[in-house]
PDB file of N, CA, C and O in Angstrom:
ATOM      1  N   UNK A   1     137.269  71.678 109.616  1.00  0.00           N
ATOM      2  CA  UNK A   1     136.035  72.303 110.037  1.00  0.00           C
ATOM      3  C   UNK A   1     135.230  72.670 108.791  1.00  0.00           C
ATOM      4  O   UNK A   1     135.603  73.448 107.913  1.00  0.00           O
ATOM      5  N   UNK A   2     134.221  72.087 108.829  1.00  0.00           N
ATOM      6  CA  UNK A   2     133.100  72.958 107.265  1.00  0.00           C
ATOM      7  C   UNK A   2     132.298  73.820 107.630  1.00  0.00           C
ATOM      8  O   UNK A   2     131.623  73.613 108.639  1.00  0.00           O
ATOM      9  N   UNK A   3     132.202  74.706 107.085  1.00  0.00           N
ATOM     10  CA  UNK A   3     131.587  76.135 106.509  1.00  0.00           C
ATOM     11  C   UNK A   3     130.331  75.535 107.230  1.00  0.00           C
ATOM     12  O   UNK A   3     130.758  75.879 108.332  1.00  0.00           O
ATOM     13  N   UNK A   4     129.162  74.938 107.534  1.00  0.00           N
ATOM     14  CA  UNK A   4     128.315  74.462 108.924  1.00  0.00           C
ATOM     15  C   UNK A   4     128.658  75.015 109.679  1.00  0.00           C
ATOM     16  O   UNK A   4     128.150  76.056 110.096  1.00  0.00           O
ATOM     17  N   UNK A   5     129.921  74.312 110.200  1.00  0.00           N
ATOM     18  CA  UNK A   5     129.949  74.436 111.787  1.00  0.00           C
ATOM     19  C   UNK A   5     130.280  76.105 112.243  1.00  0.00           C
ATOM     20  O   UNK A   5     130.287  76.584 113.377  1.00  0.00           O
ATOM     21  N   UNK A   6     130.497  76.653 111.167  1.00  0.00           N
ATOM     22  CA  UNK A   6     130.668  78.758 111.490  1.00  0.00           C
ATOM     23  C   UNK A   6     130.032  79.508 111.043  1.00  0.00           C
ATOM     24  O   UNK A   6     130.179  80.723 110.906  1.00  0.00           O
ATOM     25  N   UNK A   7     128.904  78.536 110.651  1.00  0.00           N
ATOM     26  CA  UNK A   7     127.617  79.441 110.582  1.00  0.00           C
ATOM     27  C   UNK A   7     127.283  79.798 111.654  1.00  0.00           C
ATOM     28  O   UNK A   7     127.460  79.174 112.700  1.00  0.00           O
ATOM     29  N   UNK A   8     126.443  81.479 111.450  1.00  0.00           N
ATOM     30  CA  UNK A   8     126.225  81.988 112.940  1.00  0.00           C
ATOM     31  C   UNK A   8     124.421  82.446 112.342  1.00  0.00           C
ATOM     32  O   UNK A   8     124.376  82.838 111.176  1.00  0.00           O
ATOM     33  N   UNK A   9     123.182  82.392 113.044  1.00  0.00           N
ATOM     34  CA  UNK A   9     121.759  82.693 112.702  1.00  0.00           C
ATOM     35  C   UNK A   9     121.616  83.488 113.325  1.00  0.00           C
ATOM     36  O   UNK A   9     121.292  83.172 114.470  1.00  0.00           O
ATOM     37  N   UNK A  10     121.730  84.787 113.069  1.00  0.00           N
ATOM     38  CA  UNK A  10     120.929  85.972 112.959  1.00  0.00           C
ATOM     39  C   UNK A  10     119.344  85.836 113.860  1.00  0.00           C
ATOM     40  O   UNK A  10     118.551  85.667 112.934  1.00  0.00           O
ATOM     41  N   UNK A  11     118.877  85.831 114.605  1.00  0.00           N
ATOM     42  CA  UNK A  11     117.521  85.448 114.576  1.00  0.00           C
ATOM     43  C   UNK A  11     116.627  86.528 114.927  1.00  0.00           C
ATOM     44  O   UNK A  11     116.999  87.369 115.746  1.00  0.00           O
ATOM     45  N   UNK A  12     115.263  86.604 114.285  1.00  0.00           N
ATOM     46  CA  UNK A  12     114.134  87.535 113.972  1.00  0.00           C
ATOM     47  C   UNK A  12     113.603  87.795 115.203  1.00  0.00           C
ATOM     48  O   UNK A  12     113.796  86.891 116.016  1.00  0.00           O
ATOM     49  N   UNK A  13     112.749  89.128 115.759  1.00  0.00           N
ATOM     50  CA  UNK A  13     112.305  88.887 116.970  1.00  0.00           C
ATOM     51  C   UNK A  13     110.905  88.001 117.109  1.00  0.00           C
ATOM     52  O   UNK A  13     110.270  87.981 118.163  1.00  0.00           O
ATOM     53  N   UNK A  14     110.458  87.196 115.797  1.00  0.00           N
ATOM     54  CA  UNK A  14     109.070  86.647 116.070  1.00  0.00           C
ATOM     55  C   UNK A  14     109.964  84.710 116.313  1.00  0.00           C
ATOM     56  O   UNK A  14     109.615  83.831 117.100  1.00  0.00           O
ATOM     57  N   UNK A  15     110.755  84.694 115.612  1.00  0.00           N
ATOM     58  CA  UNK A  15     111.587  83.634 116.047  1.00  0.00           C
ATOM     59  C   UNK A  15     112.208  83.248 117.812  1.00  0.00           C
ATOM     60  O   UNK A  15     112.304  82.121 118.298  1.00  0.00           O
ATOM     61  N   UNK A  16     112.580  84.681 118.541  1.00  0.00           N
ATOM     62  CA  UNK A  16     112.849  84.372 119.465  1.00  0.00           C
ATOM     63  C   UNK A  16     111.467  84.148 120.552  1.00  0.00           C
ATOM     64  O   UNK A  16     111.118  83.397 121.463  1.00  0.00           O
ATOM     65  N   UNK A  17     111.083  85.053 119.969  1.00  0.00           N
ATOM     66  CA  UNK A  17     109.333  84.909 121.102  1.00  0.00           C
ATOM     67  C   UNK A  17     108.583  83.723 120.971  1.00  0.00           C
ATOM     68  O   UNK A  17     108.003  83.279 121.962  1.00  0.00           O
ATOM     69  N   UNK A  18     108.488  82.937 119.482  1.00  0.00           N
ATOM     70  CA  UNK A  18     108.252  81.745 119.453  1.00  0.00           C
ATOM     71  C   UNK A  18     108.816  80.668 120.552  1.00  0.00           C
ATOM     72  O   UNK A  18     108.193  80.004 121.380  1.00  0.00           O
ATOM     73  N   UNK A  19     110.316  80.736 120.243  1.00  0.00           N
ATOM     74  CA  UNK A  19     111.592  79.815 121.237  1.00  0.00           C
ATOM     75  C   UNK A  19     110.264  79.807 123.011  1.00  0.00           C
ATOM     76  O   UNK A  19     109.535  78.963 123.533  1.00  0.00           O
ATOM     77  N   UNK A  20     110.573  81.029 123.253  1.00  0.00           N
ATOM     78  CA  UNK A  20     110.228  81.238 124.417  1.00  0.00           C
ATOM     79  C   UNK A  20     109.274  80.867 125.018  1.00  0.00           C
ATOM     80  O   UNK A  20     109.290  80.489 126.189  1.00  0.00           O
ATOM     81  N   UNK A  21     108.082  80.939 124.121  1.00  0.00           N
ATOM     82  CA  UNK A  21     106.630  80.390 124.149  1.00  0.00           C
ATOM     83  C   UNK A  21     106.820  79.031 123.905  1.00  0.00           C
ATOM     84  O   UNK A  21     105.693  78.536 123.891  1.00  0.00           O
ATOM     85  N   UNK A  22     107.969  77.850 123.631  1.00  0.00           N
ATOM     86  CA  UNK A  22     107.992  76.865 123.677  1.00  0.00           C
ATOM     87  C   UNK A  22     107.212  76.217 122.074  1.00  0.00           C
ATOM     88  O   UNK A  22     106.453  75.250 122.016  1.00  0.00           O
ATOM     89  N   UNK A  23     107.593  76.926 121.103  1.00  0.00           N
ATOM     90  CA  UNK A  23     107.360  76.227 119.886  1.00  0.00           C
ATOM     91  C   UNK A  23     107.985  75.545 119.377  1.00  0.00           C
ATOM     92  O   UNK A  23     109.032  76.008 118.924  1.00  0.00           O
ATOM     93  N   UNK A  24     107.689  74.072 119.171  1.00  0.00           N
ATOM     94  CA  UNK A  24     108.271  72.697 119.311  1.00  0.00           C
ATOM     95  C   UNK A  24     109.163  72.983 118.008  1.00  0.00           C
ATOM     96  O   UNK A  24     110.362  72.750 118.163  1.00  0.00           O
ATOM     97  N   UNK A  25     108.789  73.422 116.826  1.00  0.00           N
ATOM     98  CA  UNK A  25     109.770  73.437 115.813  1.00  0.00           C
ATOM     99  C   UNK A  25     110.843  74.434 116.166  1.00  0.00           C
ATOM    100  O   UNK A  25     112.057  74.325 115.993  1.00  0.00           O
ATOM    101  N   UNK A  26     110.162  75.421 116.692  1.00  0.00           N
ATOM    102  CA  UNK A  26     111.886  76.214 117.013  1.00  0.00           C
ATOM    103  C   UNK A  26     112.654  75.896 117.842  1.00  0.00           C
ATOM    104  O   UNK A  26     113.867  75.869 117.639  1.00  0.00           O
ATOM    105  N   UNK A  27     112.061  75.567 119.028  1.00  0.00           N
ATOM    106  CA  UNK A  27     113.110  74.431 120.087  1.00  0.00           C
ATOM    107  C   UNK A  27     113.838  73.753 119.708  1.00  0.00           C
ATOM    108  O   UNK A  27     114.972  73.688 120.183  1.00  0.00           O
ATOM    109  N   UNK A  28     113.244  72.706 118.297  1.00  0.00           N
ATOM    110  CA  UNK A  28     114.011  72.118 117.847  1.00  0.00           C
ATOM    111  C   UNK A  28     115.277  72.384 117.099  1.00  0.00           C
ATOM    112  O   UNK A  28     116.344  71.809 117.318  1.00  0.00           O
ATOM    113  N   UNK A  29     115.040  73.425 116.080  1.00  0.00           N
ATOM    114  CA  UNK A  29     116.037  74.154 115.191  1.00  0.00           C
ATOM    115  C   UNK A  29     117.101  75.158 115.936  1.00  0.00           C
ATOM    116  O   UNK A  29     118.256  75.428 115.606  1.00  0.00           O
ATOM    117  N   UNK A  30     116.439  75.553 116.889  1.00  0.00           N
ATOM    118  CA  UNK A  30     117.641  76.192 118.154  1.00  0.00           C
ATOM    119  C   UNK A  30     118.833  75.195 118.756  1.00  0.00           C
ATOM    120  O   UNK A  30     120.054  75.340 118.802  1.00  0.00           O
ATOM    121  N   UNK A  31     117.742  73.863 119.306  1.00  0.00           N
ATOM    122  CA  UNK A  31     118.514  73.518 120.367  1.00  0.00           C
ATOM    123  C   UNK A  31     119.783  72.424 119.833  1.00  0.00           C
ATOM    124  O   UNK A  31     120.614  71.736 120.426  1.00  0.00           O
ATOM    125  N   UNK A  32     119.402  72.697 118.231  1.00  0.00           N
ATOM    126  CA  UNK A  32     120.446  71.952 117.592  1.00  0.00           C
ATOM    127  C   UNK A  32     121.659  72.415 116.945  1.00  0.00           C
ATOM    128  O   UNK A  32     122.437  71.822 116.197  1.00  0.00           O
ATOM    129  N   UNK A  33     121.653  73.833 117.480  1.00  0.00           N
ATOM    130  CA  UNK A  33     122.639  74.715 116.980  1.00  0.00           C
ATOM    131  C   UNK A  33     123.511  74.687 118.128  1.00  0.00           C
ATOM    132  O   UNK A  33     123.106  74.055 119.103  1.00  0.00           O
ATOM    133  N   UNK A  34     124.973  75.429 118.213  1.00  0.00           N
ATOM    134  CA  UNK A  34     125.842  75.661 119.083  1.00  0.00           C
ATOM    135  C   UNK A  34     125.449  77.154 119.481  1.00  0.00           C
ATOM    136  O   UNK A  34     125.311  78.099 118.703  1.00  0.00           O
ATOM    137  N   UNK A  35     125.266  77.155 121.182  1.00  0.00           N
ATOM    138  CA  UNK A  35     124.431  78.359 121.649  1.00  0.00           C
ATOM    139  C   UNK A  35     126.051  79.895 120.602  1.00  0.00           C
ATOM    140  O   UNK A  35     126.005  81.079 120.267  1.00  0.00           O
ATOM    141  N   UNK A  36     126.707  79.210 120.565  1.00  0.00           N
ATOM    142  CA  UNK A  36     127.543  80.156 120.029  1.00  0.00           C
ATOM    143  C   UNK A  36     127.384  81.233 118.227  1.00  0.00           C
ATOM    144  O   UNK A  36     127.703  82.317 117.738  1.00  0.00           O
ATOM    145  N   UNK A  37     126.779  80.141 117.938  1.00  0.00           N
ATOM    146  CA  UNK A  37     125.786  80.297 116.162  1.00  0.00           C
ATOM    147  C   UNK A  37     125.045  81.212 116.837  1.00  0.00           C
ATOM    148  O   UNK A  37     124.924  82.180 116.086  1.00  0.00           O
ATOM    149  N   UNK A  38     124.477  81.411 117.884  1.00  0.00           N
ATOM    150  CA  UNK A  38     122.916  82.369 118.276  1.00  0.00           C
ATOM    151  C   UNK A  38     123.289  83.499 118.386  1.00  0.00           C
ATOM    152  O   UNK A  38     124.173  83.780 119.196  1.00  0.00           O
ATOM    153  N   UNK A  39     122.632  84.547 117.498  1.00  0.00           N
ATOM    154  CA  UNK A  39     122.460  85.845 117.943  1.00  0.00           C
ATOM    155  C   UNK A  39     121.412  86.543 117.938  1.00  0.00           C
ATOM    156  O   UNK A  39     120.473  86.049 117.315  1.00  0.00           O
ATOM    157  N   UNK A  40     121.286  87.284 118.300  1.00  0.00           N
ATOM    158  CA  UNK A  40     120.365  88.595 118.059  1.00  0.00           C
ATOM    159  C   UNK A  40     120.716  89.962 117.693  1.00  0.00           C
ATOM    160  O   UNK A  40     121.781  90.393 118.136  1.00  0.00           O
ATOM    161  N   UNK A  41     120.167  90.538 117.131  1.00  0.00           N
ATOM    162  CA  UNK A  41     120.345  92.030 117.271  1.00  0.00           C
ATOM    163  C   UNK A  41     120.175  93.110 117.963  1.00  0.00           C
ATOM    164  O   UNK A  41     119.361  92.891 118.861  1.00  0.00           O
ATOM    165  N   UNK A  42     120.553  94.155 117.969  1.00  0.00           N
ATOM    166  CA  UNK A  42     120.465  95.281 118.881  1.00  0.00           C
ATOM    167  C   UNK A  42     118.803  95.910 118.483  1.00  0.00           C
ATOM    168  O   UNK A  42     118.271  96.769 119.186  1.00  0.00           O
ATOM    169  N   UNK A  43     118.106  95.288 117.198  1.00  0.00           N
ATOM    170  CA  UNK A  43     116.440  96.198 117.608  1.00  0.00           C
ATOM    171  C   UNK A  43     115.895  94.585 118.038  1.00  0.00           C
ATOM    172  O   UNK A  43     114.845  94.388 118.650  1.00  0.00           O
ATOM    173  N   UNK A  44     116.536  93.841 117.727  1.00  0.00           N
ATOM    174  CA  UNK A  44     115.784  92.492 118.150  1.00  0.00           C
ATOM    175  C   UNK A  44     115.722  92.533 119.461  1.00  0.00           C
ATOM    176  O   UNK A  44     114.615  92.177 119.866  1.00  0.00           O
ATOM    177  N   UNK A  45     116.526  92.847 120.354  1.00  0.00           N
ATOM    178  CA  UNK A  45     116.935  92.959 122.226  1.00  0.00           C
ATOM    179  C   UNK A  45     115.811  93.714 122.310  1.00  0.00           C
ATOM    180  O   UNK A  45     114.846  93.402 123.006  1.00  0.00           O
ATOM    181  N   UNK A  46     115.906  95.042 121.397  1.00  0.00           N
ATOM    182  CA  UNK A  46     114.996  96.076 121.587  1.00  0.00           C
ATOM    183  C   UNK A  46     113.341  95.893 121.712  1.00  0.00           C
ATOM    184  O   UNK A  46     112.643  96.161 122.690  1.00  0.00           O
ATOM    185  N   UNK A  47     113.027  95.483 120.729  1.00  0.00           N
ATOM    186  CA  UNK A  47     111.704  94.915 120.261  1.00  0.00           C
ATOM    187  C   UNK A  47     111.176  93.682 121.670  1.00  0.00           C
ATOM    188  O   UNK A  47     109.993  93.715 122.011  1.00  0.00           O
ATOM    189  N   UNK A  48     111.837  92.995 122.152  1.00  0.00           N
ATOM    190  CA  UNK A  48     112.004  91.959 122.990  1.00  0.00           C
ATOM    191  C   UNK A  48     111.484  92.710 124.174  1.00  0.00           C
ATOM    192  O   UNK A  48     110.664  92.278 124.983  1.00  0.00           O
ATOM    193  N   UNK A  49     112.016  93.799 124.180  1.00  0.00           N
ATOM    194  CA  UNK A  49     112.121  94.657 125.803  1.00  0.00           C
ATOM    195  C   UNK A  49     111.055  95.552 125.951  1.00  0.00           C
ATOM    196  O   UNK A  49     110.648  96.058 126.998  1.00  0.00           O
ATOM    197  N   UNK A  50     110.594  95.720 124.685  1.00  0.00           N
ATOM    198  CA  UNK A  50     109.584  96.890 124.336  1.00  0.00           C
ATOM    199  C   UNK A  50     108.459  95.637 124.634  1.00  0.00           C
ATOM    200  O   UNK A  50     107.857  95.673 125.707  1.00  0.00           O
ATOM    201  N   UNK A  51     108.219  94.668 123.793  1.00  0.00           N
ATOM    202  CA  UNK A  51     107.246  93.980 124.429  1.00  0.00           C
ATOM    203  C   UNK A  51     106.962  93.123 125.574  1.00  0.00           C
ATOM    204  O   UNK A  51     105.947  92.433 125.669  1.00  0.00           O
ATOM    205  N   UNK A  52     108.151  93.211 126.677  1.00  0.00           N
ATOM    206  CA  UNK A  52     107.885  92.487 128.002  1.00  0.00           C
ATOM    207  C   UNK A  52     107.625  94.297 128.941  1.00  0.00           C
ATOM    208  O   UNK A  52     107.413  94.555 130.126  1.00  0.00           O
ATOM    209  N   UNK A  53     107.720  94.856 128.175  1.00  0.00           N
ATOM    210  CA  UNK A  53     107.515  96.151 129.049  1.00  0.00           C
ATOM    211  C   UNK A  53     105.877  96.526 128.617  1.00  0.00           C
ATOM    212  O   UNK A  53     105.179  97.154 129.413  1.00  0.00           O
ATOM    213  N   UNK A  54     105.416  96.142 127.470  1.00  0.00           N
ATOM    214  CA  UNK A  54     104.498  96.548 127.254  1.00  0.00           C
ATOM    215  C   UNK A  54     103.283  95.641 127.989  1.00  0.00           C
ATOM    216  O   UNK A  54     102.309  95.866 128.707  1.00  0.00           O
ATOM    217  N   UNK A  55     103.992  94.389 127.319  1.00  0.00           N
ATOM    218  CA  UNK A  55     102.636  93.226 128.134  1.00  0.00           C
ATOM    219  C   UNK A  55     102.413  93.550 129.828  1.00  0.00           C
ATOM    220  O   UNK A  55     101.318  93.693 130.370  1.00  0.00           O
ATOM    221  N   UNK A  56     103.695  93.619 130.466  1.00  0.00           N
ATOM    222  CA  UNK A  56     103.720  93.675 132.277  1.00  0.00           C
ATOM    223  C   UNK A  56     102.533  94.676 132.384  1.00  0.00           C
ATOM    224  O   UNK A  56     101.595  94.445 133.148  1.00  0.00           O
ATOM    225  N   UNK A  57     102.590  95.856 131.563  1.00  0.00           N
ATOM    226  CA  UNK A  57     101.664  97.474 131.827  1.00  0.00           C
ATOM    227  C   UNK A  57     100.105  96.639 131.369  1.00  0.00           C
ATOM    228  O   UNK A  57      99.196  96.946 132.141  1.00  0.00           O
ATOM    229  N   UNK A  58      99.803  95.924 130.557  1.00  0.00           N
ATOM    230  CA  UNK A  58      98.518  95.167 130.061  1.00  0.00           C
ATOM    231  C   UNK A  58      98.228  94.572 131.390  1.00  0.00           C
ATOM    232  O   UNK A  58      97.325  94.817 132.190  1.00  0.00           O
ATOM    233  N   UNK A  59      99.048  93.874 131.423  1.00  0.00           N
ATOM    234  CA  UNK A  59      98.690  92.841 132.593  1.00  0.00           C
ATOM    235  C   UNK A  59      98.385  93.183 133.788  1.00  0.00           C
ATOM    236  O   UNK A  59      97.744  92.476 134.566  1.00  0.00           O
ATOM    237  N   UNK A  60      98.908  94.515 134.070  1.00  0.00           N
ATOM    238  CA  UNK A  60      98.388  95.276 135.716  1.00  0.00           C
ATOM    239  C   UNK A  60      96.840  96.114 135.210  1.00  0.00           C
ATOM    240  O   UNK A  60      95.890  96.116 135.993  1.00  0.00           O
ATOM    241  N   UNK A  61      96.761  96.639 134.159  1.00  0.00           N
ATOM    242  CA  UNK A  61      96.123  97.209 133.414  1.00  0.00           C
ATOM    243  C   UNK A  61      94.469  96.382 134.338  1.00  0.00           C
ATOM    244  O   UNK A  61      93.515  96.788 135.001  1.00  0.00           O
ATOM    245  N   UNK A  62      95.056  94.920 133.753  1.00  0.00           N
ATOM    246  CA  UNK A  62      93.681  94.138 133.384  1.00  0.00           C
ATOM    247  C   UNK A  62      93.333  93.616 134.792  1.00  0.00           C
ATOM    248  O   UNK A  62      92.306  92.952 134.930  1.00  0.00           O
ATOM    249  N   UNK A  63      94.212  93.906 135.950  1.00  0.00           N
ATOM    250  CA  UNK A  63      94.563  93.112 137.453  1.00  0.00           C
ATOM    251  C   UNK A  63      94.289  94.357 138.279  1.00  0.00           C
ATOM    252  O   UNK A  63      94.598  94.237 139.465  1.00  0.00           O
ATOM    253  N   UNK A  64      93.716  95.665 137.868  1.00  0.00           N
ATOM    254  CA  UNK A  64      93.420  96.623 138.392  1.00  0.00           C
ATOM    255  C   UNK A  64      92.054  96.692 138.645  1.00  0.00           C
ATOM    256  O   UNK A  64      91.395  96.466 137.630  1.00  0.00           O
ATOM    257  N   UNK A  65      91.180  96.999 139.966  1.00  0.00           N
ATOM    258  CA  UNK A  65      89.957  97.554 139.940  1.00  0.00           C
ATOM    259  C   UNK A  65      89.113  98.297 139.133  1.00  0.00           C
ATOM    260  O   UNK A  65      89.265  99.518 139.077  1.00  0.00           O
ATOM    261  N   UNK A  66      88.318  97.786 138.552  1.00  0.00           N
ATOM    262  CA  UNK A  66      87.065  99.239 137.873  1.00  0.00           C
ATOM    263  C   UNK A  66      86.947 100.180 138.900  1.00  0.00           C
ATOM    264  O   UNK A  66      86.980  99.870 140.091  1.00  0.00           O
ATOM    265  N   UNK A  67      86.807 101.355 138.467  1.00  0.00           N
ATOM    266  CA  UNK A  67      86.135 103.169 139.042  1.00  0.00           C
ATOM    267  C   UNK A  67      85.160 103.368 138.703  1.00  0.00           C
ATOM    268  O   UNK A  67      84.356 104.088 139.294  1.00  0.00           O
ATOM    269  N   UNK A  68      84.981 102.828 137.740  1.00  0.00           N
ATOM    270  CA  UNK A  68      83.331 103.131 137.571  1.00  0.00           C
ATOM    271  C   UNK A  68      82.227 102.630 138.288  1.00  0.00           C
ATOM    272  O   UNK A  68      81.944 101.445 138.471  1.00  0.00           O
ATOM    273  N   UNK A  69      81.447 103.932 138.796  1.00  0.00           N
ATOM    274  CA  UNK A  69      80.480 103.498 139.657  1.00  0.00           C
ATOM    275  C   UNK A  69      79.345 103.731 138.634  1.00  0.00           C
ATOM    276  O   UNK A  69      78.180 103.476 138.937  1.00  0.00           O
TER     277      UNK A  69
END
């Protein structure tokens, strides 16, 4: 086995949001790894969660009626 194949990537939270959004170079560099190499971190999860919590609140935000008369 060579020192490759137990490498494990750490990955950034602008790296995973890329993946997600379907950016062809990171798709690529992901999907060529063993899902087992993949990690994340505990503020990376964090950061991840903070911004699908934040966008959902934008998004009703912007899907809400004006009051102003």
């Amino acid at each position: 086995m060579n020192i490759l194949s137990k490498m494990v990537y750490l990955l950034h939270t602008c790296t995973v949001s890329d993946f997600i959004k379907g950016g062809e170079k990171t798709l690529f560099k992901i999907k060529a790894k063993s899902p087992t190499q993949i990690k994340i971190s505990t503020i990376t999860a964090y950061e991840l969660r903070y911004g699908l919590k934040k966008n959902a609140r934008l998004k009703m935000a912007t899907k809400m009626p004006s009051t102003d008369l």
